[in-house]
C-alpha positions in Angstrom: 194.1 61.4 40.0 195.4 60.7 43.1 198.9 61.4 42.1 197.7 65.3 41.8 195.4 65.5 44.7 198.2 66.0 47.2 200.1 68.9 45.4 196.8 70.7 44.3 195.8 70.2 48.4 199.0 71.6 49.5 198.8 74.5 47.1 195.7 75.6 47.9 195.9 75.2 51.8 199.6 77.0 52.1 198.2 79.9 49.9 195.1 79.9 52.1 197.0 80.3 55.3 200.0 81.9 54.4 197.3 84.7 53.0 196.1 84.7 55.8 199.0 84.6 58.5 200.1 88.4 56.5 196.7 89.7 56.5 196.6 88.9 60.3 200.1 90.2 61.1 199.9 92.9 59.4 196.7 94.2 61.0 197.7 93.8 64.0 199.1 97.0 66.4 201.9 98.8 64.9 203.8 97.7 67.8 204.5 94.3 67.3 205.5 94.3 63.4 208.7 94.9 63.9 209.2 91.9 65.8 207.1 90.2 62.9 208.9 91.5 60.4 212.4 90.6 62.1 211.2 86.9 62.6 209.8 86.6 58.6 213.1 88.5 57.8 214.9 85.1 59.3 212.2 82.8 57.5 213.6 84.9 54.1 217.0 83.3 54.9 216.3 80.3 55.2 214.3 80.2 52.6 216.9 81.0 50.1 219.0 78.9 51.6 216.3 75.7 50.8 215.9 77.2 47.3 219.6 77.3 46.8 219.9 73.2 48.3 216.5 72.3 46.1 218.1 73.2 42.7 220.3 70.4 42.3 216.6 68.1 43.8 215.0 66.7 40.8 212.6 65.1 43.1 209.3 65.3 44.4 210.4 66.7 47.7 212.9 69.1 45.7 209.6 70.5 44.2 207.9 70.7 47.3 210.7 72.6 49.1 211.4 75.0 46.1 207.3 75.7 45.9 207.3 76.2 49.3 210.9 78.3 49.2 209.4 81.0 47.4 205.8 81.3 48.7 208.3 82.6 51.9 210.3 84.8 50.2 207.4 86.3 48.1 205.9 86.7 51.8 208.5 88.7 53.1 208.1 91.0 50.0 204.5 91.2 50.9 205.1 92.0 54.5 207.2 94.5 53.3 205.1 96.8 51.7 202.2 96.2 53.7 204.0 96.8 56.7 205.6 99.7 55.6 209.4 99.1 55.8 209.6 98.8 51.8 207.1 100.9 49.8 207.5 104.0 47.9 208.8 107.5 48.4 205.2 108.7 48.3 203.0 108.3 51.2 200.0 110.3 51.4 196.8 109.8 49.0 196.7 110.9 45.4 195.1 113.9 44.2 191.8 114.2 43.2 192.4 116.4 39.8 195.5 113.6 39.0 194.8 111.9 35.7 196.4 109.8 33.2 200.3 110.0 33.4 200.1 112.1 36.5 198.0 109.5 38.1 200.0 107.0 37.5 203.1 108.2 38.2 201.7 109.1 41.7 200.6 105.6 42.2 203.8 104.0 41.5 205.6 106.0 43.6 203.6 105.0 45.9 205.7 101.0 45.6 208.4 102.1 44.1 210.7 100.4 46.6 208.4 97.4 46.6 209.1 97.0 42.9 212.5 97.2 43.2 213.0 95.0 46.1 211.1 92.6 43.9 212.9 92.7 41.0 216.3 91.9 43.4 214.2 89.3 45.1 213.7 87.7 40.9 217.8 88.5 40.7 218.6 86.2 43.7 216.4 83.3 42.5 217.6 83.1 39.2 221.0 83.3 40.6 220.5 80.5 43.3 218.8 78.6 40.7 220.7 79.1 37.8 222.2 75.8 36.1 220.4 73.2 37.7 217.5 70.8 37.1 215.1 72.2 39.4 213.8 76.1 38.7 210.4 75.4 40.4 211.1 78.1 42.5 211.7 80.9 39.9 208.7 79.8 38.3 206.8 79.7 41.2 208.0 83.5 41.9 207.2 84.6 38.4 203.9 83.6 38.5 203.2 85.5 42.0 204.9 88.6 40.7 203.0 88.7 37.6 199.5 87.6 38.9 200.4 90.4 41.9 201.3 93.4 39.6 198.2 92.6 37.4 195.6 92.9 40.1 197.2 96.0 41.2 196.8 97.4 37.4 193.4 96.3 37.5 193.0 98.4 40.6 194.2 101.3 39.3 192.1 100.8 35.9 188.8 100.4 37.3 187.4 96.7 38.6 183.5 96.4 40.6 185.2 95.4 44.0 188.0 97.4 45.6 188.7 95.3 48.9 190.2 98.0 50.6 189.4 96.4 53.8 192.4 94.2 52.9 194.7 97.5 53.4 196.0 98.0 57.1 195.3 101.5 58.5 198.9 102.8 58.0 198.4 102.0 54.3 194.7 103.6 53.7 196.2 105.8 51.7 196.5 103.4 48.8 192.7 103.4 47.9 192.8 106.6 46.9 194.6 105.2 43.6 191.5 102.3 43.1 189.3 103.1 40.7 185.2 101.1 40.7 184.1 100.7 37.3 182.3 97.6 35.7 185.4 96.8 33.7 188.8 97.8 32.4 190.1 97.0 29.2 192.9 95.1 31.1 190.9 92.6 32.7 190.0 90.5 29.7 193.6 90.3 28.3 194.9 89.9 31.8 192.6 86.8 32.2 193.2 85.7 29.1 197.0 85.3 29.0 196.9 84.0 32.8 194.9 81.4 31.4 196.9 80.2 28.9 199.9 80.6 30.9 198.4 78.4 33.1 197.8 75.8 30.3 201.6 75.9 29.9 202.1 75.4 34.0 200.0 72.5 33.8 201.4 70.2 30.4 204.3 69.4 32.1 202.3 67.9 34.8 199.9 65.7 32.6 202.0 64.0 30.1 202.5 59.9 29.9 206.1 60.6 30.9 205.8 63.3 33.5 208.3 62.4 36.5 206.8 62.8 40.0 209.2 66.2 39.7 207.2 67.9 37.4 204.0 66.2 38.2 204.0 67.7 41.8 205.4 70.7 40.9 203.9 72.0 38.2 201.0 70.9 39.5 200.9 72.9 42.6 202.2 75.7 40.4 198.9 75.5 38.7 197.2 75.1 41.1 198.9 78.6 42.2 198.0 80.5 39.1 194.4 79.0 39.1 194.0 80.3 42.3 195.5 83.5 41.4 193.5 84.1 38.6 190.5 83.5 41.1 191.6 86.6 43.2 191.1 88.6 39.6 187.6 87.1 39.6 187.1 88.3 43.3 187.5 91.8 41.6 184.6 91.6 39.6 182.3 89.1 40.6 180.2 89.5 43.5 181.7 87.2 45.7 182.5 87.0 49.7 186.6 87.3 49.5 187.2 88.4 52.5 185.3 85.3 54.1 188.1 83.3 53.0 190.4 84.5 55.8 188.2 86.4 58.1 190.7 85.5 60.9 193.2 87.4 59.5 191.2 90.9 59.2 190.1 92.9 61.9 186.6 93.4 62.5 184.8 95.4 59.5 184.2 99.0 59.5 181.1 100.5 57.9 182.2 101.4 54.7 185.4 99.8 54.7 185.4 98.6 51.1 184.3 101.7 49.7 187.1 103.8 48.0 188.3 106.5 49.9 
């Protein structure tokens, strides 16, 4: 066991902070994110540069670098949209009479740019990382991309908890496409097939002849969907979330988590 304690600890405390670190900088004064988002815009650099050196790495460090790699590129996506520099052609809160296609439609444009900047984000990796041993990095971006556009569905569907408090003011607007309800027909399915995905993360990890390459990294890549499908359960289940990195959000507003 204690060949996977390391990985699992590292996956859970990088997500943990790096959640955190965004949440933080992006709620801070509108002033200072360009600055932010100039000195993460560096960080995406180098980042691809370390994914691009990793993929020839079948190694235990390669794994760790390439894991790491693309939690930092995935942040700059994040920082993105939350900061406002890459989001969507519509900015202002959805319409009240808006329903099914008309609804949606309003919501995506809403990150359209995100999307897309995602998508090229995908492009690059596979590029940098096509032909060699060590994909870890793809991988690991596939599994935040998918985890990160199902929540967002569930959002939009209908889950208990809305967490809007996680939005930064510039960005309110985006509640007004969350939807409470007790359930969504989504969910299930959602939860089900990250489950079994993260079956298929994790054999790699466990078998007699699993190198310390794929034990670490599939391991932490695990780790990173289990976690991932624990942010779905924060949707439904009545659980403190925002506890988890009450340093990165600014004091709580009455009312903050209920949908605008």
């Amino acid at each position: 066991m204690s060949d996977y304690a390391a990985p699992i600890v590292y996956a859970v405390v990088i997500w943990w902070f790096l959640t955190g670190a965004i949440l933080w900088l992006n709620h801070r004064p509108r002033r200072t994110h360009a600055w932010s988002f100039g000195a993460t815009t560096v960080a995406l650099f180098g980042a691809l540069w370390v994914i691009a050196w990793s993929t020839t790495q079948e190694s235990e460090a390669g794994a760790y670098a390439a894991f790491t790699a693309a939690l930092i590129v995935w942040g700059w996506q994040e920082m993105a949209f939350y900061m406002g520099y890459v989001a969507g052609p519509r900015r202002t809160p959805g319409s009240a009479t808006d329903r099914g296609l008309a609804r949606f439609g309003a919501a995506a444009a809403t990150n359209l740019w995100h999307e897309a900047a995602i998508i090229l984000g995908f492009a690059a990796i596979a590029w940098l990382t096509a032909g060699g041993p060590n994909r870890m990095a793809l991988w690991t971006y596939l599994v935040l991309w998918g985890m990160n556009l199902s929540a967002r569905l569930n959002l939009f569907l209908g889950v208990r908890n809305l967490h809007a408090e996680f939005l930064p003011e510039h960005l309110r607007y985006l509640g007004s496409f969350f939807r409470r309800a007790p359930m969504n027909a989504l969910f299930p399915v959602a939860m089900i097939l990250a489950t079994g995905f993260l079956l298929v993360l994790l054999h790699p990890a466990v078998t007699e002849s699993a190198s310390a390459f794929k034990r670490s990294g599939h391991t932490m890549m695990a780790t990173l969907m289990a976690l991932a499908i624990l942010e779905h359960g924060f949707l439904m289940l009545p659980l403190p979330s925002a506890a988890l990195w009450g340093w990165g959000l600014p004091a709580r507003r009455p009312g903050a988590d209920a949908a605008p």
